[in-house]
N, C-alpha and C positions, 0 to 999 in steps of 0.2 A: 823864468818868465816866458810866455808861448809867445813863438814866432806869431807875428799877424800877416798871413803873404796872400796877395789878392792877384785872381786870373782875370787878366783882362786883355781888350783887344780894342782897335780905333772904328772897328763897324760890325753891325752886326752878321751874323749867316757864317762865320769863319768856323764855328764849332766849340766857342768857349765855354762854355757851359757843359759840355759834353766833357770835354778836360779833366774841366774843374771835377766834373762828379768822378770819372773813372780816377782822376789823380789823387783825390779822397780816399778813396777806398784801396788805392795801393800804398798809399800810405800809412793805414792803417794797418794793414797785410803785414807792413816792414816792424810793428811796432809802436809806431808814432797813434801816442792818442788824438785825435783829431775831430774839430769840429768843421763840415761843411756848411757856411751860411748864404744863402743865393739874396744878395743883393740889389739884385736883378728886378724891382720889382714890378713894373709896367710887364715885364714879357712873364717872367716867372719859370721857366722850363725844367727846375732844377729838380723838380717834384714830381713832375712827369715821366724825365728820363729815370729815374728811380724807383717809380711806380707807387710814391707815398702822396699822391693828389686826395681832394676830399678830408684832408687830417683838420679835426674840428678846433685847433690855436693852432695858427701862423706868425709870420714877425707881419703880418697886418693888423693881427688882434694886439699886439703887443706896442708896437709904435703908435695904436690907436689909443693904446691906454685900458685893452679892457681887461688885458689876462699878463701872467709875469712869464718872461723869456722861458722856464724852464718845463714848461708845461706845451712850451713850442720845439723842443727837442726829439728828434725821432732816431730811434738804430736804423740804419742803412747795411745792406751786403758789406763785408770781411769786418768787421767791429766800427767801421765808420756809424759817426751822428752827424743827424742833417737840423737844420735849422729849416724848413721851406719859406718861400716868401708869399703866398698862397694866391689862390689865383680870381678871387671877388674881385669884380671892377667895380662896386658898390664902396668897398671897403678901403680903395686908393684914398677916397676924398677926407678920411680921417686921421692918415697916419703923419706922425711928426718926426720929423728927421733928426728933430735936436733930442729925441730921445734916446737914439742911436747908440752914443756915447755910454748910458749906463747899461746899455744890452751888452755891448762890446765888453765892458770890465766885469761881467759874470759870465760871460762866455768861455772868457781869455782863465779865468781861476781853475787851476791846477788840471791845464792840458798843456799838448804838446804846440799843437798846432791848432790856429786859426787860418783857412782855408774859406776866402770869399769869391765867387763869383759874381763881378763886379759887371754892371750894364753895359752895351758896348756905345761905344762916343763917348762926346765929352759933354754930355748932359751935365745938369745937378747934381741929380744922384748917382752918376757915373763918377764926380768929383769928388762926392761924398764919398763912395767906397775907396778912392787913391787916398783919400785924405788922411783916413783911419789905417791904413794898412802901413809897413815898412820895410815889407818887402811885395816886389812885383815877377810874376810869370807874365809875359806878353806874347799873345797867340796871333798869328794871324796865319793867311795861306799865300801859295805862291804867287800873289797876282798881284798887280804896281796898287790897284786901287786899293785895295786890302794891306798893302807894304805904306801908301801914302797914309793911309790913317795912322795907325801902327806906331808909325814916325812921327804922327803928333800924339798919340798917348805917348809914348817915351820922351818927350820934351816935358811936358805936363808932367810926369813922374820923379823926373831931375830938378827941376826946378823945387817938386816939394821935398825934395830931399832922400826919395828912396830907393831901397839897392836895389837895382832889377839883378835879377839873379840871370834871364837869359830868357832867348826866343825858344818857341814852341809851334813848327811849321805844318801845320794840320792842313789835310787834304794833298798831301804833295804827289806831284805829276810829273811825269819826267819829258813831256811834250816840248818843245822847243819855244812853244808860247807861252810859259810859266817859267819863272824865276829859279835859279838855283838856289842853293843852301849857300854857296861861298856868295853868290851875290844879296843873296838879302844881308848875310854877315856884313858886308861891304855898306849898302845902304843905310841899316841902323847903329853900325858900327854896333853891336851887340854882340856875343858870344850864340850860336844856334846852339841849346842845350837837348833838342828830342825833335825828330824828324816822323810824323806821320803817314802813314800811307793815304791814301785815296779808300779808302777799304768801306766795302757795302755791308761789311757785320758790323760795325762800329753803330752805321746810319740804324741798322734793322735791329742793332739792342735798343739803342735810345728811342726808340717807335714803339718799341714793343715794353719800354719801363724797365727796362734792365740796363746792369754795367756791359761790355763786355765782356769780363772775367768769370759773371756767369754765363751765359750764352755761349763763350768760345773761349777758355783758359788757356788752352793750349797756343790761339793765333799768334802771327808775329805781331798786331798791335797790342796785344794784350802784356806779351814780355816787353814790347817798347815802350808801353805804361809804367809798368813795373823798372824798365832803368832808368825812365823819368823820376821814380819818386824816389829811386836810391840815389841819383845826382842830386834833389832836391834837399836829402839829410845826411848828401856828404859820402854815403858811401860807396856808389858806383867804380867799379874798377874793369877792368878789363875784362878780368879774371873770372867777375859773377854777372858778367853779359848775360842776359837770360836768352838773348836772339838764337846763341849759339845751341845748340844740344847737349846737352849732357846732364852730371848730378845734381847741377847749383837748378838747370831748369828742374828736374824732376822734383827737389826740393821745394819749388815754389808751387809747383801741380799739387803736391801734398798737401802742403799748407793749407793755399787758399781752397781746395775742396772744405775741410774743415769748416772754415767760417760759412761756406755756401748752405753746405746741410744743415749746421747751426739756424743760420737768416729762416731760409726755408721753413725748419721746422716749426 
């Protein structure tokens, strides 16, 4: 049965989305067959940072009724598929939420992973995406307002019954006006499972339609991606830290070249 685990966060501009996309595809990288679905659909970004915008079926064609989920599937960088949520504002006024449900159970057949990026607040359809999902990544960045939200997505997550697997502190600064990693732990009583840098390739991939891992494989966000999504299936250890140097990183340089030339070609 695929994991359903939805990235989300209590406002927008934290960087979930960005996550979500680069944690798709190091997921993929590990293994894990995986579907990306952006949820998202008022903002839609998911498409952009990926560089799959303009794809003629969306899950707006699809919750509108005019075309079937599979034909809204795209390959994305390292064997990752994306679902986009596309970007007509014409196209909002026809889609149905209650058709949601049969998209999800042909998505969900014979993968590993369902991987939503879900809207940030607690919109509708930001509900909608908690609703469907059972498991939670929760992003936010070091700042009280971005931690105040955060704190009510995770009450709203508990209450529907699902397992947050852990925090995901994007953008971190080490400035005395930003929040630590032991103190957010403390505030959402949550485990912090992946720590972000502040880093300007992350910003300049997703601008320019790419993951990081192409633009810059080698950076330390790009390995802290990568031991985010071996925590995410369990198997992060000490031992195959990618941060650190040596044969496990060079292994991973290897690899994911592979998929890159692949996408590429």
């Amino acid at each position: 049965m695929a994991r359903v685990i939805v990235v989300a966060s209590g406002k927008g501009g934290v960087g979930k989305t960005t996550i979500a996309a680069n944690l798709g595809i190091a997921l993929s990288v590990h293994g894990e067959d995986v579907i990306v679905l952006d949820l998202d659909i008022a903002m839609a970004n998911l498409e952009l940072i990926l560089g799959l915008e303009d794809k003629p079926v969306t899950l707006q064609e699809v919750l509108a009724g005019k075309d079937i989920i599979h034909n809204a599937i795209y390959e994305g960088p390292g064997g990752v598929r994306i679902v986009p949520a596309g970007l007509s504002l014409f196209g909002l006024k026809d889609m149905k939420l209650e058709r949601l449900e049969e998209v999800l159970e042909v998505l969900t057949e014979d993968i590993d992973i369902l991987l939503i990026d879900a809207p940030g607040g607690l919109e509708r359809d930001a509900l909608a995406a908690l609703e469907v999902a059972n498991e939670l990544i929760l992003v936010t960045t070091p700042e009280i307002t971005s931690l105040s939200d955060a704190l009510k997505t995770k009450i709203v997550a508990e209450k529907l019954g699902i397992d947050i697997l852990g925090v995901v502190i994007n953008k971190m600064r080490t400035d005395k006006a930003f929040l630590t990693t032991d103190e957010i732990e403390v505030i959402l009583n949550l485990p912090v499972i992946s720590v972000i840098p502040d880093d300007p390739e992350l910003n300049k991939a997703s601008a320019s339609g790419n993951s990081i891992f192409t633009r810059n494989p080698n950076s330390k966000t790009s390995k802290i991606l990568m031991n985010l999504s071996a925590t995410v299936i369990g198997e992060y250890t000490y031992e195959n830290d990618l941060t650190s140097e040596g044969i496990v990183s060079k292994f991973f340089q290897s690899i994911y070249s592979k998929y890159v030339n692949v996408y590429k070609s």
